[in-house]
C-alpha positions as CSV (number, residue, x, y, z in Angstrom):
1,X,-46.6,-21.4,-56.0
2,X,-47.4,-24.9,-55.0
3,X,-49.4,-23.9,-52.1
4,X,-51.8,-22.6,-55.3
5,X,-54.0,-25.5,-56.0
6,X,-52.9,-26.9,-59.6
7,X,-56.4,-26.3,-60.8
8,X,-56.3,-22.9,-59.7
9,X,-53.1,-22.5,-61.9
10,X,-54.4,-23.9,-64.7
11,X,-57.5,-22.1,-64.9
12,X,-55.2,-18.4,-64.4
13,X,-52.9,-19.8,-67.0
14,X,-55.4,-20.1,-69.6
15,X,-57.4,-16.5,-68.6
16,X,-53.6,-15.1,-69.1
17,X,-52.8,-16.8,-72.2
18,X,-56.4,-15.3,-73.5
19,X,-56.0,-11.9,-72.3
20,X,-52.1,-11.3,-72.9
21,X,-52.7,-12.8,-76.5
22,X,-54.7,-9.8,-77.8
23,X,-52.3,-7.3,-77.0
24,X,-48.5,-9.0,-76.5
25,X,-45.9,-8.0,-79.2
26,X,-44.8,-10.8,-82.0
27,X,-41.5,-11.2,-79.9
28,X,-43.6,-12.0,-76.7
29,X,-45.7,-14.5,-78.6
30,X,-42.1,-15.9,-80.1
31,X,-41.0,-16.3,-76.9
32,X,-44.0,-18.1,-75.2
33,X,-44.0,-20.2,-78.7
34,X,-40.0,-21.5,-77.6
35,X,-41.1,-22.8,-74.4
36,X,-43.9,-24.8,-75.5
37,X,-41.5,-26.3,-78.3
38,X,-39.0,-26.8,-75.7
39,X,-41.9,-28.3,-73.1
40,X,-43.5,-30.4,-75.7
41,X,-40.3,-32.1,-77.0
42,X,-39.6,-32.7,-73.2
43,X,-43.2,-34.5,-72.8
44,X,-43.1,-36.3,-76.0
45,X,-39.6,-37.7,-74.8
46,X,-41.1,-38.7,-71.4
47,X,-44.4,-40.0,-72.0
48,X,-43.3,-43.3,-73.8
49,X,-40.9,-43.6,-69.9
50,X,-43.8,-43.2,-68.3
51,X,-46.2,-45.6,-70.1
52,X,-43.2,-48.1,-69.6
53,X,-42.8,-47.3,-66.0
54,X,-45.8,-47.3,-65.0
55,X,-47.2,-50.4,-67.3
56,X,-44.6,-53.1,-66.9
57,X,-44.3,-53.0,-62.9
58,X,-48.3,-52.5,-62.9
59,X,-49.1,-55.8,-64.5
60,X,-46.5,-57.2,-62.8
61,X,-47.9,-56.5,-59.0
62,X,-51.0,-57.8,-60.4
63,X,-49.9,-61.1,-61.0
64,X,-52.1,-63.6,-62.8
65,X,-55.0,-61.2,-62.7
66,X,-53.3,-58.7,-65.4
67,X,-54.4,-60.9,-68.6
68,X,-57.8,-59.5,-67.0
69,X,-57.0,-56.4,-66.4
70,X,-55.9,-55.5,-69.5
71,X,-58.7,-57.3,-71.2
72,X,-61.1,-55.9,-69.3
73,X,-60.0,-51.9,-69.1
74,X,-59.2,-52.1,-73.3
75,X,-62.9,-53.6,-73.6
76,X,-64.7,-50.8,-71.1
77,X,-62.5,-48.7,-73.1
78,X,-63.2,-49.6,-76.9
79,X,-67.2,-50.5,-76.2
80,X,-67.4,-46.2,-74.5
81,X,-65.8,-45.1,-78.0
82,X,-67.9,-46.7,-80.0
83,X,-71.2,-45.8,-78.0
84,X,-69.8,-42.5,-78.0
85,X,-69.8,-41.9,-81.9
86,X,-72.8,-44.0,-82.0
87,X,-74.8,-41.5,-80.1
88,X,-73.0,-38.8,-81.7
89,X,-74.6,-39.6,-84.9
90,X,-78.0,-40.1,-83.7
91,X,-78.0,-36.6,-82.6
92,X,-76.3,-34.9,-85.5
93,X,-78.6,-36.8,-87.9
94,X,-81.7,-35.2,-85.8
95,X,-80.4,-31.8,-84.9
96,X,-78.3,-30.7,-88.0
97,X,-81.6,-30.0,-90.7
98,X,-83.0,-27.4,-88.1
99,X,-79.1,-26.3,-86.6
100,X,-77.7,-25.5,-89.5
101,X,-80.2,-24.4,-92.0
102,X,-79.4,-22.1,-94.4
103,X,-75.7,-22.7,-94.4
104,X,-73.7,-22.9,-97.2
105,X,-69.8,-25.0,-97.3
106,X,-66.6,-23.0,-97.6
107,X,-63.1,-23.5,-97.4
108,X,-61.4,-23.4,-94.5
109,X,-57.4,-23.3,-94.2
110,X,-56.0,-25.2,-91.4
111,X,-55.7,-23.0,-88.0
112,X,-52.6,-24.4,-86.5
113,X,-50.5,-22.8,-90.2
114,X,-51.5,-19.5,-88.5
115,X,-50.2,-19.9,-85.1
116,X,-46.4,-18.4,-84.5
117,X,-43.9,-20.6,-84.5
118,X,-40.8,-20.9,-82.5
119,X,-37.5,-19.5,-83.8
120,X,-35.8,-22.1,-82.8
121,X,-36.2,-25.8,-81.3
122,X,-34.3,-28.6,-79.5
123,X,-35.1,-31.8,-80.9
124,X,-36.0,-34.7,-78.3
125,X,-36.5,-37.7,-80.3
126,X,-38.5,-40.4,-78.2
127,X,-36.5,-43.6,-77.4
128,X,-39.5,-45.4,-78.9
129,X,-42.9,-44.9,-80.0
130,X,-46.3,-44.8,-77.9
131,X,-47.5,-48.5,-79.1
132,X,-43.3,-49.4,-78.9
133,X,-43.8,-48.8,-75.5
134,X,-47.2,-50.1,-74.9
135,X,-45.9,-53.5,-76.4
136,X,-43.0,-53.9,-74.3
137,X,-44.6,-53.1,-70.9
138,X,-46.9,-55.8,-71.8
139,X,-43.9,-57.8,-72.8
140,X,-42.1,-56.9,-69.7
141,X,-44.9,-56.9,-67.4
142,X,-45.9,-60.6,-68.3
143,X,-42.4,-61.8,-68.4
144,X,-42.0,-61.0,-65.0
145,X,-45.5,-62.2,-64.2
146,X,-44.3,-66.0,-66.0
147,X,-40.5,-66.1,-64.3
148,X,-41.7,-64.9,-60.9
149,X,-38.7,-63.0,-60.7
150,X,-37.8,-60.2,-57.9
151,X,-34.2,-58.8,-59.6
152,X,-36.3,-57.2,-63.0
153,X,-39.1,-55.9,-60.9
154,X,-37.0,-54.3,-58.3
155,X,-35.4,-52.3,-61.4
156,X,-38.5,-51.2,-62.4
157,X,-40.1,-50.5,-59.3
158,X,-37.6,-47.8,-59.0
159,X,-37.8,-46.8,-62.8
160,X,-41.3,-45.8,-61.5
161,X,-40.1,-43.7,-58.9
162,X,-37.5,-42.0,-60.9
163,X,-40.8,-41.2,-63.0
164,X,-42.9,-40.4,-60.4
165,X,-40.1,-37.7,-59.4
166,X,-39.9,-36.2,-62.9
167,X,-43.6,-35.5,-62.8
168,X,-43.6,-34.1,-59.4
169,X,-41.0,-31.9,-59.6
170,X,-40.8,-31.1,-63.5
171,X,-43.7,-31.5,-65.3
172,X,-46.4,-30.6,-63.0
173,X,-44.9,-27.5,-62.0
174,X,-44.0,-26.4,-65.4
175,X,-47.5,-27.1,-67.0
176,X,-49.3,-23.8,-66.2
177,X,-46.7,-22.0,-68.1
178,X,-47.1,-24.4,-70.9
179,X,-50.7,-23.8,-71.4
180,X,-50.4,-20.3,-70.9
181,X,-48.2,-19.9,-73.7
182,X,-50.2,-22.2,-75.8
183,X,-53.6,-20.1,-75.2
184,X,-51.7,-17.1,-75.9
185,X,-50.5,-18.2,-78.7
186,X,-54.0,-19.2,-80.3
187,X,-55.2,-16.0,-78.9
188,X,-53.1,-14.0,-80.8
189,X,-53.2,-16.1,-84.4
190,X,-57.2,-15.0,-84.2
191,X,-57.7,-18.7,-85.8
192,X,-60.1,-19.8,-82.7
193,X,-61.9,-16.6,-83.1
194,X,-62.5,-17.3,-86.9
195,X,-63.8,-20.7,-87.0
196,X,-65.7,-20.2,-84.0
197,X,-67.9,-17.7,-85.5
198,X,-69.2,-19.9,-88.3
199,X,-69.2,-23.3,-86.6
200,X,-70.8,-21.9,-83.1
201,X,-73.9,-24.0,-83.1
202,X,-71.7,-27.6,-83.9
203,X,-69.4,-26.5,-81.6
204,X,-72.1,-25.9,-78.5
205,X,-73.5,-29.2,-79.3
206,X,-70.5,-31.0,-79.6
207,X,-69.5,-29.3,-76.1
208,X,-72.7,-30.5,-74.8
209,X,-72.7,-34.1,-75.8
210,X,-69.1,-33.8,-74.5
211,X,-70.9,-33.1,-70.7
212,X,-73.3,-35.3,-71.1
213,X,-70.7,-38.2,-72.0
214,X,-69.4,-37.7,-68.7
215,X,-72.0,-37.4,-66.3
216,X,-73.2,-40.8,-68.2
217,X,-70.1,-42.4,-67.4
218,X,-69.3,-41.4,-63.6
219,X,-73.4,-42.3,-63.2
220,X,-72.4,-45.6,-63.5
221,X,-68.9,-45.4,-62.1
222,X,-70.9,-44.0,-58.7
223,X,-73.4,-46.3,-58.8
224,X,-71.3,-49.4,-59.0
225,X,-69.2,-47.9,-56.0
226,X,-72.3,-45.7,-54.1
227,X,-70.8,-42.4,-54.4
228,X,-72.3,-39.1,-55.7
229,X,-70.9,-39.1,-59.6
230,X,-70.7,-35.1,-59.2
231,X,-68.3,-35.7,-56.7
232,X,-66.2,-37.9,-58.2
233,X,-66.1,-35.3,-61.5
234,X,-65.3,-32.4,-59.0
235,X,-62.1,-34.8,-57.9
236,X,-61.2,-34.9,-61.9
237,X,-61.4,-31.3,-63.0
238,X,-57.9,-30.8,-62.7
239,X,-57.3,-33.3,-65.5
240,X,-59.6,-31.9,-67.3
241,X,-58.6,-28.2,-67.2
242,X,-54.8,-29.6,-67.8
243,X,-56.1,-31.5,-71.0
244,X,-57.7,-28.1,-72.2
245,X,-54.4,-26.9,-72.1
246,X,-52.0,-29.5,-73.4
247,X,-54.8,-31.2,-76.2
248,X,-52.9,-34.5,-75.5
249,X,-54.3,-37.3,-73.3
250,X,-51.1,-38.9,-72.4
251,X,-49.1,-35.4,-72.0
252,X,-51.6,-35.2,-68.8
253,X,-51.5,-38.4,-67.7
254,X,-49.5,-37.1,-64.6
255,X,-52.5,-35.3,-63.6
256,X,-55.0,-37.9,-64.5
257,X,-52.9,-41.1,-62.5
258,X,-53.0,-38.2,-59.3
259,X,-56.5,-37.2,-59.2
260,X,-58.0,-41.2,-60.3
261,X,-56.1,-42.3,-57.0
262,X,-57.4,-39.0,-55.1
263,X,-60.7,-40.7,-55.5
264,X,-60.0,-44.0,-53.9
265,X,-58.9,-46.1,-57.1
266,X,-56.0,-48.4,-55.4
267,X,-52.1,-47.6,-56.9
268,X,-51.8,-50.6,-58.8
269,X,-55.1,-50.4,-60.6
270,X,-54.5,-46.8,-61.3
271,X,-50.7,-47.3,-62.5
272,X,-51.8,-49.5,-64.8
273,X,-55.2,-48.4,-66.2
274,X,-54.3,-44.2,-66.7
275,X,-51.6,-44.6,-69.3
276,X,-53.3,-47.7,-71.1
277,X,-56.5,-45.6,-71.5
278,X,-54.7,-42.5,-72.3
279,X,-54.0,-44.2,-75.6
280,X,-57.0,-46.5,-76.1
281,X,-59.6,-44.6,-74.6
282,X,-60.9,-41.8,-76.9
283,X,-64.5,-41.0,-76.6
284,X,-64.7,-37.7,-76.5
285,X,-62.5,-37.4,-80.2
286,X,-64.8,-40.3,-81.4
287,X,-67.4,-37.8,-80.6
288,X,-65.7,-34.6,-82.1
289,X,-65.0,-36.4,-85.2
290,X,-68.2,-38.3,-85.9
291,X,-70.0,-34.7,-85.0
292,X,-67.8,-32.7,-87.6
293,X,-67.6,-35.1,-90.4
294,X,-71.7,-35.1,-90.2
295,X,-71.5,-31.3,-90.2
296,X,-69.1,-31.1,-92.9
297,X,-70.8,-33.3,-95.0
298,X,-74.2,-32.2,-94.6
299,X,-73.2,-28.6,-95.2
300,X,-71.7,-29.9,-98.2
301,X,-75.4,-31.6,-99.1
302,X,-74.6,-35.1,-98.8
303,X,-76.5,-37.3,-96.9
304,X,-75.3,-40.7,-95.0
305,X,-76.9,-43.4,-93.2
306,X,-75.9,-45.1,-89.7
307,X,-74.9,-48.4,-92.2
308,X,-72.1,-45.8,-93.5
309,X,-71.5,-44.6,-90.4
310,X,-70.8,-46.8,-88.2
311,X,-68.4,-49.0,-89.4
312,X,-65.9,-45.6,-90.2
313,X,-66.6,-45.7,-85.9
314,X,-65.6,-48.8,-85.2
315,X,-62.4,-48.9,-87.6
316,X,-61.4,-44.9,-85.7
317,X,-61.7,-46.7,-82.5
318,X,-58.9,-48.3,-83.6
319,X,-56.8,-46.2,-85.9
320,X,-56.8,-43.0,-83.2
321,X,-55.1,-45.3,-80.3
322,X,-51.6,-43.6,-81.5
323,X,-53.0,-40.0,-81.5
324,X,-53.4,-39.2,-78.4
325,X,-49.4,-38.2,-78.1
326,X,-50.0,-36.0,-80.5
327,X,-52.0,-32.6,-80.0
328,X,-54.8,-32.8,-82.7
329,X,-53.2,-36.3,-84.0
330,X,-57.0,-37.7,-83.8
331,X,-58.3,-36.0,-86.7
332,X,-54.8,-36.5,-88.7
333,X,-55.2,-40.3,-88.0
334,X,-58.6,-40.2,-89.3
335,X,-58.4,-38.6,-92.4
336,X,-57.8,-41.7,-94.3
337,X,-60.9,-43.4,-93.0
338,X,-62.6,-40.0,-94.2
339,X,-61.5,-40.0,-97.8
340,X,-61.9,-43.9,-98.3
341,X,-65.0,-44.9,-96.3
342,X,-66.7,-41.3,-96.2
343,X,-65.6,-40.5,-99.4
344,X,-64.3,-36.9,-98.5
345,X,-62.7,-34.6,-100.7
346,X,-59.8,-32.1,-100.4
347,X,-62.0,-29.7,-99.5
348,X,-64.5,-31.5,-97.5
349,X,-60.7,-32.5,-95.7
350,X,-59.7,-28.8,-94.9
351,X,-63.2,-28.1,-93.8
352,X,-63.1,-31.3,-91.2
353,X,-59.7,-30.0,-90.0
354,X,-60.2,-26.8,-89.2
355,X,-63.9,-27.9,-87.4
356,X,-62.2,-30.2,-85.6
357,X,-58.9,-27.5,-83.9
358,X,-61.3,-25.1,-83.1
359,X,-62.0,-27.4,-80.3
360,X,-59.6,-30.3,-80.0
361,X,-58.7,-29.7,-76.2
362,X,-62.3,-30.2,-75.3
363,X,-62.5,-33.8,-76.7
364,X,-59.1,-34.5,-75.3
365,X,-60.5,-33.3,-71.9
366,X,-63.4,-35.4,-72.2
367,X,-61.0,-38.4,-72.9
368,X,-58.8,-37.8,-70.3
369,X,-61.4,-37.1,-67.9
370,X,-63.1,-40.5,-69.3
371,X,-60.7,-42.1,-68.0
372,X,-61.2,-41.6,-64.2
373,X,-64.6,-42.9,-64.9
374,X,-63.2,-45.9,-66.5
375,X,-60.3,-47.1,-64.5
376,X,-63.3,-46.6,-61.4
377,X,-65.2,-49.2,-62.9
378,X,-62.5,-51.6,-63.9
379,X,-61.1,-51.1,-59.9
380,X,-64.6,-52.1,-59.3
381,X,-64.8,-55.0,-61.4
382,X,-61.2,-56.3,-60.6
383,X,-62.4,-56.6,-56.6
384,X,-64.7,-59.4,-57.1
385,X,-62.0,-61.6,-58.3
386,X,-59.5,-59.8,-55.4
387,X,-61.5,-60.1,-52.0
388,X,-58.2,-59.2,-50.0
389,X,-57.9,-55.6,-51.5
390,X,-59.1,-52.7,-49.6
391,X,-62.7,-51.7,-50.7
392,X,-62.7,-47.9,-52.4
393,X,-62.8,-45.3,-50.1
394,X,-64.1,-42.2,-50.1
């Protein structure tokens, strides 16, 4: 099986999950629903171990060019959300009036009540939270950065590489069976399907601004470095396949961190940049969100301007940094920020959520993917002030 390339896998997994979903028994479905629990609880427990093994000993072996680092990968990070949703509005303010004429609002129950759950679950309560975790790697890492000491780093050198194995030779592995049960759950709920048929247009041009984000970003990325940016997203479809599957950012940060070094990103810059962006960096929801709160509230016939607009973006830059551990937890985080600054009502709010489902795994794909782009250009950046680091390679 691991002679099959993982994106092979992936992309099998998800035509399985698709075509077994229409016909598989409720018992099969059950049964496909108990793994994904089991698998889910398993990656929500490891993901705050691998932001903090990956984090701490990154800034660490950077030294007193970390402050920078982290400064300058959150900023890259923060400024492509924003100009994400930014542009995302300027297109759903001109397309929508000829898009969706003619349609009228409805109500919409949320998709994930009609998915089968498991009859059972394990419980795997994290040992800390995302930003818990974020905090203290930046804690840790700069401590050890400040004392200079070699015992601390040592320990979590190989905390890394106790990580490093668990992904290898647990997570990576097990993923394809993950997303298969996940699309065959969905597949056989019929809530995809539903929501689909009503919201086709908003979806094909959310999908579309999605590509476009990314060819964008790795133009620059390959023009700061000379390489062919269709390359570099050919390197990166694996992470982008797995986030279709998983609809969380940092449950595929294993395959991100793999495929940003595959294309010539040095190890330190990569440890440290993947799991920082998997929970900063979220572009493609920004997108998603801005795109279906426009469609929502146009097709309830209210009208907004950029001036009401754009501060609810630059506040959800913010607010969805803890989401990403949490399949559809962007929308969830931003349904406050709906209700107060875009005035949405209960109805409006089950309309958002069930535009926003439909197609959660292709903003978290666009994030994840994103982030290659990204942690390229900080590497790139970074060198200037490094002259003794290996240039990229292709």
């Amino acid at each position: 099986m691991k002679r099959i390339p993982l994106l092979v896998r992936i992309v099998l997994a998800i035509a399985l999950g698709i075509v077994i979903g229409q016909f598989a028994p409720e018992i099969f479905i059950e049964m496909a629903a108990i793994f994904t629990g089991l698998f889910g609880n398993f990656l929500s427990f490891v993901i705050p171990l691998i932001i903090l093994g990956f984090i701490a000993p990154g800034i660490a072996s950077m030294g007193r060019g970390a402050g920078k680092m982290l400064g300058l990968t959150a900023g890259l990070a923060y400024a492509s959300t924003v100009l994400a949703g930014t542009v995302a509005f300027f297109i759903a303010k001109n397309l929508y009036p000829s898009f969706l004429q003619g349609q009228s609002g409805g109500s919409f129950a949320n998709p994930e009540e009609s998915l089968v759950e498991a009859p059972f679950t394990v419980e795997m309560t994290p040992i800390m939270g995302v930003m818990a975790a974020l905090i203290l790697s930046f804690l840790l890492g700069v401590g050890m950065t400040a004392v200079k000491g070699e015992a601390l780093f040592h320990v979590m050198d190989e905390f890394r590489s106790i990580i490093q194995k668990v992904i290898e030779n647990i997570i990576i592995p097990l993923l394809p069976f993950h997303i298969f049960g996940i699309f065959a759950n969905m597949t056989y709920a019929g809530q995809v399907g539903t929501i689909l048929s009503v919201f086709a247009k908003v979806f094909l041009m959310i999908i579309v601004l999605h590509w476009l984000y990314l060819v964008a970003m790795y133009g620059i990325a390959g023009s700061m470095h000379g390489r062919n940016p269709f390359s570099l997203l050919k390197q990166m479809t694996p992470a982008y396949f797995t986030a279709l599957g998983t609809q969380s950012s940092a449950a595929t940060i294993p395959v991100t961190l793999k495929h940003v070094k595959r294309i010539g990103v040095r190890e330190r810059v990569a440890d440290f940049a993947v799991p920082l962006l998997a929970n900063v960096h979220l572009a493609g929801s920004t997108i998603t969100i801005t795109s279906c709160a426009m469609a929502v509230m146009y097709l309830q016939g209210q009208s907004t301007t950029f001036a009401d607009v754009f501060p609810f973006i630059l506040i959800l830059g913010v607010t969805m940094i803890a989401a990403p551990g949490v399949p559809g937890g962007a929308v969830m985080a931003a349904i406050g920020l709906l209700e107060s600054m875009l005035g949405f009502s209960s109805t409006m709010v089950s309309l958002m959520i069930a535009l926003y489902l439909a197609q959660d795994s292709f903003g978290t794909a666009t994030n994840v993917t994103g982030d290659g782009a990204i942690t390229t250009m900080a590497n790139k950046l970074m060198r200037k002030d490094r002259q003794e680091d290996a240039p990229v390679s292709d």
